[in-house]
TORVEXTI-244091 format. One record per residue: chain; residue in three letters; x, y, z of N, C-alpha, C, CB in turn; residue number from 0. Coordinates in steps of 0.05 Angstrom, whole numbers, plus 5000, padded with zeros to 4 digits. Glycine has a CB too. Example, Ala and Ser with C-alpha at 12.3 -4.5 7.8 and 13.67 -1.06 7.14 Angstrom:
REM TORVEXTI-244091
[rec A; Ala; [5264; 4886; 5156]; [5246; 4910; 5156]; [5264; 4934; 5156]; [5226; 4911; 5181]; 0];
[rec A; Ser; [5257; 4955; 5142]; [5273; 4979; 5143]; [5258; 5001; 5157]; [5282; 4988; 5114]; 1];
//
This chain:
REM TORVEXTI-244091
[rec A; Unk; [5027; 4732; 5142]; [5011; 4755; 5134]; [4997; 4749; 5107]; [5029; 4780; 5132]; 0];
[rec A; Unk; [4974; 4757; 5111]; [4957; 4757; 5083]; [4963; 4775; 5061]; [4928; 4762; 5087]; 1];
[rec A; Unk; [4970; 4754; 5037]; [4986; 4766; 5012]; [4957; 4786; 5010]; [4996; 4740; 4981]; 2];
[rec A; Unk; [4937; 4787; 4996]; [4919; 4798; 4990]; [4922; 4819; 5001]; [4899; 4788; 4993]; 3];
[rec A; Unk; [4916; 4823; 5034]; [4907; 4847; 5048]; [4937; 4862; 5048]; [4893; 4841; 5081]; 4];
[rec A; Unk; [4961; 4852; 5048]; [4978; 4875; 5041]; [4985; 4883; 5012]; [5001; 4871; 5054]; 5];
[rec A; Unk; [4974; 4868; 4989]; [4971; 4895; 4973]; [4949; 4910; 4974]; [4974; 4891; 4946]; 6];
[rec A; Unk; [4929; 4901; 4978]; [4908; 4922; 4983]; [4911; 4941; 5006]; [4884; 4909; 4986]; 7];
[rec A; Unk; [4931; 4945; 5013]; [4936; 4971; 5037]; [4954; 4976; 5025]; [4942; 4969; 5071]; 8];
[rec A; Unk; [4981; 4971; 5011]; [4994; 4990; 5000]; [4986; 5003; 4982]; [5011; 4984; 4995]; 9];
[rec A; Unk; [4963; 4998; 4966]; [4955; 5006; 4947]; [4935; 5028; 4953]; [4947; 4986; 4933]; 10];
[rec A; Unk; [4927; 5026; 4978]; [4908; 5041; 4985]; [4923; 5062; 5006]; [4884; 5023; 4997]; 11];
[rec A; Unk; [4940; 5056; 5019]; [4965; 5079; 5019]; [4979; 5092; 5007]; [4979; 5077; 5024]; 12];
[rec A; Unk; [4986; 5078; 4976]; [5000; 5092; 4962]; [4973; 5121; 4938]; [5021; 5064; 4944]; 13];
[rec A; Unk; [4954; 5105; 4940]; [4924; 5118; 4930]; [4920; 5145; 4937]; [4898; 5104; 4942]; 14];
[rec A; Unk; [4921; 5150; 4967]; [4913; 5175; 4989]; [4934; 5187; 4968]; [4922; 5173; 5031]; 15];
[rec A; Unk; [4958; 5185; 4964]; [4984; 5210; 4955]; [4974; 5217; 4928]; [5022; 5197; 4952]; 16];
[rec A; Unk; [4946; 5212; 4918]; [4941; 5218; 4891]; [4915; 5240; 4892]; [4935; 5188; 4873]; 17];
[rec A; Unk; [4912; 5251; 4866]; [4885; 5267; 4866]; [4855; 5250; 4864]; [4887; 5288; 4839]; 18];
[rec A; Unk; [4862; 5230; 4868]; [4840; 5212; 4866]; [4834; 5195; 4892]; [4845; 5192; 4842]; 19];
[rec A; Unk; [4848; 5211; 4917]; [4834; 5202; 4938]; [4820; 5195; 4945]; [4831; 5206; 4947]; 20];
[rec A; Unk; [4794; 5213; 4941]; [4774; 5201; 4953]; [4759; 5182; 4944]; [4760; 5216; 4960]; 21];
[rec A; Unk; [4768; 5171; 4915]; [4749; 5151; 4908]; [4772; 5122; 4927]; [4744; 5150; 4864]; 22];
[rec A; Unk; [4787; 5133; 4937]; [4805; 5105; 4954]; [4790; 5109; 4966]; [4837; 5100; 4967]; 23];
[rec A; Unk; [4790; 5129; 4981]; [4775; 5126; 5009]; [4747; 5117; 5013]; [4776; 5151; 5021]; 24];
[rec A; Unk; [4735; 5123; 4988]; [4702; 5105; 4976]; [4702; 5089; 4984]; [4693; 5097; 4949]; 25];
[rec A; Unk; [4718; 5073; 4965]; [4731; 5040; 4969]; [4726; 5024; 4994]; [4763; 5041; 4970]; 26];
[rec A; Unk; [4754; 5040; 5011]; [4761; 5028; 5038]; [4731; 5031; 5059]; [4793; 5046; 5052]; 27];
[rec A; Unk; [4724; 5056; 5059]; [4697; 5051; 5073]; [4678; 5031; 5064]; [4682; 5075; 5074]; 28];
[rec A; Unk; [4673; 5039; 5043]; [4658; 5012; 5038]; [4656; 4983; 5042]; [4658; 5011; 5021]; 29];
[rec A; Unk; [4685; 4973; 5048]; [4691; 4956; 5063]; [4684; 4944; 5095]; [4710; 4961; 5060]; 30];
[rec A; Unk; [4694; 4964; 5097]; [4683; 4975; 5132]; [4650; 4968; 5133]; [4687; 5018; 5139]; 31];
[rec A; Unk; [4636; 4986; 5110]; [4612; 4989; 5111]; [4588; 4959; 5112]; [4609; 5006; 5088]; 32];
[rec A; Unk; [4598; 4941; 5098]; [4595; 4909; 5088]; [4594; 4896; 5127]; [4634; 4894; 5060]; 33];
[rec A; Unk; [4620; 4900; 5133]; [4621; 4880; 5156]; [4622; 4899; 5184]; [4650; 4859; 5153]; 34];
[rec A; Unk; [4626; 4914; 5188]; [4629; 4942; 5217]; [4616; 4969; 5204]; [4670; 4954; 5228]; 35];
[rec A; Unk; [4588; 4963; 5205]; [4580; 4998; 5192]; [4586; 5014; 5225]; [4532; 5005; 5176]; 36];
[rec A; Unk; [4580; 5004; 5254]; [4584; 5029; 5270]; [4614; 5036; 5265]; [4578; 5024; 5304]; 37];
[rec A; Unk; [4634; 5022; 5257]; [4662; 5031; 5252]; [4670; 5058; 5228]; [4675; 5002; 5241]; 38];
[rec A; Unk; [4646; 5058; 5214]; [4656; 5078; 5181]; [4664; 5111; 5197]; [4617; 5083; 5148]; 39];
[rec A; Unk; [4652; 5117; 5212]; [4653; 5144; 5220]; [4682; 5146; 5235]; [4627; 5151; 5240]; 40];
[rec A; Unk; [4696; 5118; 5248]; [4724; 5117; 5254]; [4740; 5118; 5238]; [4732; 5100; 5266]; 41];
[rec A; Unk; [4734; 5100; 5220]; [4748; 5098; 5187]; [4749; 5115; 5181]; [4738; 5086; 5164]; 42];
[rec A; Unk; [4729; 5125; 5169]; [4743; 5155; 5152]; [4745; 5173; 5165]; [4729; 5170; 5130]; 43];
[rec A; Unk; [4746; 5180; 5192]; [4775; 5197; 5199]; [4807; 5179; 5200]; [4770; 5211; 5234]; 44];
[rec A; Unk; [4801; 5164; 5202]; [4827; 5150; 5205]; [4838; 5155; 5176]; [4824; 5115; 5215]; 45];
[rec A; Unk; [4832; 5152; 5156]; [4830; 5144; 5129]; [4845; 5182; 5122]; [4789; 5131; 5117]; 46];
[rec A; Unk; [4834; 5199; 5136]; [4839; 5233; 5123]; [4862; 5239; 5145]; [4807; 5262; 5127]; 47];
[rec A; Unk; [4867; 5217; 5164]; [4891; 5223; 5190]; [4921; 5212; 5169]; [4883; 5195; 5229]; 48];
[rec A; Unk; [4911; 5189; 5159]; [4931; 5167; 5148]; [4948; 5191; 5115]; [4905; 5127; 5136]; 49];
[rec A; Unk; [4909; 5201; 5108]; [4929; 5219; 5092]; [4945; 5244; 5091]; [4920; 5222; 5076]; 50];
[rec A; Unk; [4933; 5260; 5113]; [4954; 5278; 5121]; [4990; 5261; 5120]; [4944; 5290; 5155]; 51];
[rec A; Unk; [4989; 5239; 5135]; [5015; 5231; 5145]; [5030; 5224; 5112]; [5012; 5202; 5170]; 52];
[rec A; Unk; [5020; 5211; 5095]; [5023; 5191; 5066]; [5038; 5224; 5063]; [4987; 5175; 5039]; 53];
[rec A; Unk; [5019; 5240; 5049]; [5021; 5265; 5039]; [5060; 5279; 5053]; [4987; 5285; 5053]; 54];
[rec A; Unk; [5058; 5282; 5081]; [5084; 5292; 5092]; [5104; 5273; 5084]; [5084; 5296; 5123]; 55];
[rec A; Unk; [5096; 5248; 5085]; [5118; 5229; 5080]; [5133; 5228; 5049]; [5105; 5200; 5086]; 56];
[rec A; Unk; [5111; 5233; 5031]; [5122; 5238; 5006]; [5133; 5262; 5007]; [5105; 5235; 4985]; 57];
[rec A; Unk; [5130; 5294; 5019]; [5143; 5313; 5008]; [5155; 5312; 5027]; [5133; 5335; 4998]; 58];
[rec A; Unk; [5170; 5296; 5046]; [5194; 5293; 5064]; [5211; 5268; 5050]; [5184; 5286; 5097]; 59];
[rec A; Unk; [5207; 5259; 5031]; [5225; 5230; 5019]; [5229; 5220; 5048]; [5263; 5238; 4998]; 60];
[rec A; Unk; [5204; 5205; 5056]; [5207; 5188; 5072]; [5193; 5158; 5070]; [5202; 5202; 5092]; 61];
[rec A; Unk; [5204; 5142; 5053]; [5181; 5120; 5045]; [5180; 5098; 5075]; [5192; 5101; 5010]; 62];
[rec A; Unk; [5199; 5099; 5087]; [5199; 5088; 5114]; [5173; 5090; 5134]; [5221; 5101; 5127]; 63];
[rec A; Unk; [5167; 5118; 5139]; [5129; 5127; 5150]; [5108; 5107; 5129]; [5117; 5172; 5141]; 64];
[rec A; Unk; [5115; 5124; 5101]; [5096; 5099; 5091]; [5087; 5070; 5082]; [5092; 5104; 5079]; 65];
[rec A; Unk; [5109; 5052; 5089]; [5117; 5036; 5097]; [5090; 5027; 5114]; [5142; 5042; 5107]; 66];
[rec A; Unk; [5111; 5038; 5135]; [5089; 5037; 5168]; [5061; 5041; 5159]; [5096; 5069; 5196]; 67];
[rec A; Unk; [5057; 5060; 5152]; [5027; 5066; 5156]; [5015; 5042; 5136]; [5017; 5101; 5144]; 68];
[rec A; Unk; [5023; 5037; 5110]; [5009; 5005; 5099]; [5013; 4979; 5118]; [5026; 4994; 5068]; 69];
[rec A; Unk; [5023; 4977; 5142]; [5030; 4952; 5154]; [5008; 4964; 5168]; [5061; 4941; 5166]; 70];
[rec A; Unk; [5005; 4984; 5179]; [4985; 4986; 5203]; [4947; 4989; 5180]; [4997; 5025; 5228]; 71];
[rec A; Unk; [4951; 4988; 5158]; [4919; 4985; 5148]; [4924; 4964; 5139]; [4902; 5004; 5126]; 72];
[rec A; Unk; [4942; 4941; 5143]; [4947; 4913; 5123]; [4936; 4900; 5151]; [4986; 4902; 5106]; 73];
[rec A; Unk; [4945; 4907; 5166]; [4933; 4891; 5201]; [4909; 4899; 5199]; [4947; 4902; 5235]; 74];
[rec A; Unk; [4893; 4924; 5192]; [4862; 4926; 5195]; [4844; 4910; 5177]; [4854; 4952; 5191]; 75];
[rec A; Unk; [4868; 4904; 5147]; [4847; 4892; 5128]; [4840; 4863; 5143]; [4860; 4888; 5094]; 76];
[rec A; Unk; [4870; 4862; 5146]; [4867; 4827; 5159]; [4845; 4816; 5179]; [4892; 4819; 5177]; 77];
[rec A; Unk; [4843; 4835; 5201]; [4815; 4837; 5217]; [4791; 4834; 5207]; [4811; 4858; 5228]; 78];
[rec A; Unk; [4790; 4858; 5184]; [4759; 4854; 5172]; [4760; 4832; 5154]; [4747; 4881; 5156]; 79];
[rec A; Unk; [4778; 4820; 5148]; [4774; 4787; 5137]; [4770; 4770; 5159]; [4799; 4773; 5120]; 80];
[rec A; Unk; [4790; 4771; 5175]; [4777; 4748; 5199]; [4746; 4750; 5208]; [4793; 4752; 5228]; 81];
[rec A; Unk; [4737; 4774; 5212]; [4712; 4775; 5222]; [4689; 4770; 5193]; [4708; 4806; 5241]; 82];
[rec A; Unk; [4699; 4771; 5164]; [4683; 4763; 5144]; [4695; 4749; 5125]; [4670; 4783; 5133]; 83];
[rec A; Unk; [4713; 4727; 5130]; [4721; 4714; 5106]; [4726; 4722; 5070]; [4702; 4698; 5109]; 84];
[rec A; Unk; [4679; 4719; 5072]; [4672; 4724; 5057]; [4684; 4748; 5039]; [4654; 4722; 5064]; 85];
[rec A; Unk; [4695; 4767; 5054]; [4697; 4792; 5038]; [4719; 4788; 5020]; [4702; 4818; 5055]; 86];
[rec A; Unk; [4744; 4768; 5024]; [4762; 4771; 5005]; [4756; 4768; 4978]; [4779; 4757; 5009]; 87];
[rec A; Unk; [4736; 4762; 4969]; [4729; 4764; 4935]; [4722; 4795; 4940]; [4698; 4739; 4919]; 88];
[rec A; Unk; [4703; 4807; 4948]; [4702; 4842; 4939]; [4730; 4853; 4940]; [4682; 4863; 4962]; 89];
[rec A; Unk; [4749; 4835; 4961]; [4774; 4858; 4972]; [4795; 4859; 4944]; [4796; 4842; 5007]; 90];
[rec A; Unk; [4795; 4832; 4926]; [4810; 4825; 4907]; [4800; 4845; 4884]; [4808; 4794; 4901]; 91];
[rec A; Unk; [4774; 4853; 4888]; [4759; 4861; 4866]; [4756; 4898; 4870]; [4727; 4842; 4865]; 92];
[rec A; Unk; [4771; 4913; 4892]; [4774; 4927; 4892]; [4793; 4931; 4896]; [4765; 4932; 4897]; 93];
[rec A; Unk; [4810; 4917; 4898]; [4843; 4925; 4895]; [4843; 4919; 4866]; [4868; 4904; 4915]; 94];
[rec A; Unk; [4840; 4905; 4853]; [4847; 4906; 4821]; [4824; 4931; 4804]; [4841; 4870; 4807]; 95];
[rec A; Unk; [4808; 4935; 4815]; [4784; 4944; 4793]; [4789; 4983; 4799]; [4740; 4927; 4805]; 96];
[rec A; Unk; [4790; 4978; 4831]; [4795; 5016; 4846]; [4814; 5024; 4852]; [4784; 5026; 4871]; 97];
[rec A; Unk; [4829; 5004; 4859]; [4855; 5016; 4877]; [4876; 5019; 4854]; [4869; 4993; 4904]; 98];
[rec A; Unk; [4887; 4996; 4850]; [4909; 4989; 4834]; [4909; 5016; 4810]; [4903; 4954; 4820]; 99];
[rec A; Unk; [4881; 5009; 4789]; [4896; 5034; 4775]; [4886; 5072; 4782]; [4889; 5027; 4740]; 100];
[rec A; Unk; [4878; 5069; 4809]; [4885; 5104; 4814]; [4925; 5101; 4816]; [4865; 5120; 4856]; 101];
[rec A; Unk; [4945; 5083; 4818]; [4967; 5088; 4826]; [4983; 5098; 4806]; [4977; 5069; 4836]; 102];
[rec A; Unk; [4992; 5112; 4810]; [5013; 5125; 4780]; [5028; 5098; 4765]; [5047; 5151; 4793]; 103];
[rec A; Unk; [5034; 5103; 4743]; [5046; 5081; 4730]; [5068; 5071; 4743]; [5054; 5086; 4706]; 104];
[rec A; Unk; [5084; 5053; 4734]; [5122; 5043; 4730]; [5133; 5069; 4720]; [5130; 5013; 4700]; 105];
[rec A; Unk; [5129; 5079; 4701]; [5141; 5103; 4689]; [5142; 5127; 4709]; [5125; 5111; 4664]; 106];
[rec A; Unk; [5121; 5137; 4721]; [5120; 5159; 4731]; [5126; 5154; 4757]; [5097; 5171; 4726]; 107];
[rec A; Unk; [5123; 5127; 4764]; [5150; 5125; 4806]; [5183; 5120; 4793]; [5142; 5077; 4838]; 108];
[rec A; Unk; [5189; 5112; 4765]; [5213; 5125; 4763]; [5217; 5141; 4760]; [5224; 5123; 4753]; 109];
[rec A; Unk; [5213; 5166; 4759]; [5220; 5193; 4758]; [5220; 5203; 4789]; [5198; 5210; 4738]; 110];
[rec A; Unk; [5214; 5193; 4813]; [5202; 5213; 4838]; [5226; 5190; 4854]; [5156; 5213; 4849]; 111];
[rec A; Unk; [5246; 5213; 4875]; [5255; 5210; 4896]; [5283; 5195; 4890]; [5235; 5197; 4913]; 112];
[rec A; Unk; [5296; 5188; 4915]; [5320; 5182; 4907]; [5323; 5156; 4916]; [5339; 5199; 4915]; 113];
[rec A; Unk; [5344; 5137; 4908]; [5351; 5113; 4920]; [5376; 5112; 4926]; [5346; 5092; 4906]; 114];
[rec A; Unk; [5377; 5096; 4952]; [5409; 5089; 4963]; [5412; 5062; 4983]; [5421; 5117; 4984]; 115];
[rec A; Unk; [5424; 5054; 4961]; [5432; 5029; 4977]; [5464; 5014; 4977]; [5412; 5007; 4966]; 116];
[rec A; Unk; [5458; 5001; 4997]; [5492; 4999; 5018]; [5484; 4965; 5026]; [5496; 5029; 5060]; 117];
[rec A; Unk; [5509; 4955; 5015]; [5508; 4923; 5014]; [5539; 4912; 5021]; [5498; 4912; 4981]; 118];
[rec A; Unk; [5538; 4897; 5048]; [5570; 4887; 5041]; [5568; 4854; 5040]; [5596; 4897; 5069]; 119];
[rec A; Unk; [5585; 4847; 5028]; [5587; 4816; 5029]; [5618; 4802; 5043]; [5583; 4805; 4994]; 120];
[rec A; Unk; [5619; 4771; 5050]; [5644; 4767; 5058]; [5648; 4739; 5048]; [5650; 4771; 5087]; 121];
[rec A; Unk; [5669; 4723; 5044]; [5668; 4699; 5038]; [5653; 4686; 5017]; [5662; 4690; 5057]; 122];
[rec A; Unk; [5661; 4694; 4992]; [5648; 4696; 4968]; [5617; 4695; 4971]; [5658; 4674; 4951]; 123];
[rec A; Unk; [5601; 4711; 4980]; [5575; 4715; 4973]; [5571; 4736; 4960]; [5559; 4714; 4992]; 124];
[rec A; Unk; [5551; 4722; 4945]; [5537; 4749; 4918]; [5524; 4764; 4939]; [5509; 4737; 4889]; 125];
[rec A; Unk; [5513; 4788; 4927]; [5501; 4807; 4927]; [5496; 4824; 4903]; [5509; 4816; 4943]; 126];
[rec A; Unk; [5461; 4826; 4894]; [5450; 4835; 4882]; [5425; 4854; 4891]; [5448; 4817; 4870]; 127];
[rec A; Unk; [5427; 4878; 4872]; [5416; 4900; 4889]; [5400; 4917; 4870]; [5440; 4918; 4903]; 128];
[rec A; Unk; [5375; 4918; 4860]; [5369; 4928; 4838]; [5345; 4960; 4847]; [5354; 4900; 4819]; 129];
[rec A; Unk; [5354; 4975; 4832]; [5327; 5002; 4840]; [5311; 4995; 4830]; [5327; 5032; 4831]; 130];
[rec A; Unk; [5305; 4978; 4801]; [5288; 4973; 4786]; [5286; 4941; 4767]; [5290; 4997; 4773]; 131];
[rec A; Unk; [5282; 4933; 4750]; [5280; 4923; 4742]; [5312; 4897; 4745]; [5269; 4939; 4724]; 132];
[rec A; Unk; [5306; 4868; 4746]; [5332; 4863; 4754]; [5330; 4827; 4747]; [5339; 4875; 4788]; 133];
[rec A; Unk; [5359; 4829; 4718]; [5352; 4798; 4712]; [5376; 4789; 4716]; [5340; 4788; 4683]; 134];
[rec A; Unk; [5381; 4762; 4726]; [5407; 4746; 4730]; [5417; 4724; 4704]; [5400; 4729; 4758]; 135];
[rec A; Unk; [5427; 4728; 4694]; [5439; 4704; 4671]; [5461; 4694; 4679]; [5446; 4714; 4644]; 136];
[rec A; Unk; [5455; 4662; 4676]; [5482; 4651; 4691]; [5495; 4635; 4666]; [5475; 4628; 4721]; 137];
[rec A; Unk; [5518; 4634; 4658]; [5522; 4621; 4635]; [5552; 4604; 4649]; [5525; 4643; 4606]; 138];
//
């Protein structure tokens, strides 16, 4: 899978859950618009379908849907690179320049939702398990 096109769909999934939607959704059409303009009118319904779902998924603490829904626009980005190569310099340049910072900080996704995690090991193997930030020192 193309490193690129899946942060630029999570980013553009995690975007929709903000008040600055629609400048994601600018974005992503515009993409569309470059290499499939008869496609934009699918896109952005798809794009206001994806955010209804983003939206339920966050006020259901379900990051599992949204998950899903970035794997299923990380497979669309990937398409519209296969069919234009070319586009991965705009795609880099709107994931860093539009996408990336509509996303709430580090600070403000620590504060939202809960974590749980369940790890067993057998036969002396480590296991390391971090919510956040996570350094190993071996002395």
């Amino acid at each position: 899978m193309d490193p690129l096109a899946a942060a630029a769909a999570t980013a553009l999934v995690g975007a929709m859950a903000t008040d600055a939607w629609q400048q994601a959704r600018t974005s992503a059409v515009e993409l569309w618009r470059r290499v499939h303009p008869e496609r934009v009118p699918a896109v952005e319904a798809e794009l206001a379908e994806v955010r209804a779902e983003v939206l339920e998924a966050r006020q259901t603490n379900d990051p599992e849907t949204e998950g899903h829904l970035a794997s299923d626009w990380q497979r669309r980005l990937q398409r519209l690179l296969r069919d234009d190569p070319d586009l991965a310099r705009e795609l880099r340049r709107v994931l860093d320049e539009e996408l990336a910072p509509l996303l709430p900080t580090a600070e403000d996704r620590s504060h939202r939702g809960t974590l749980v995690q369940e790890a067993r090991a057998s036969g002396g193997s480590h296991i390391y398990q971090a919510g956040g930030d996570q350094t190993n020192i071996h002395r």
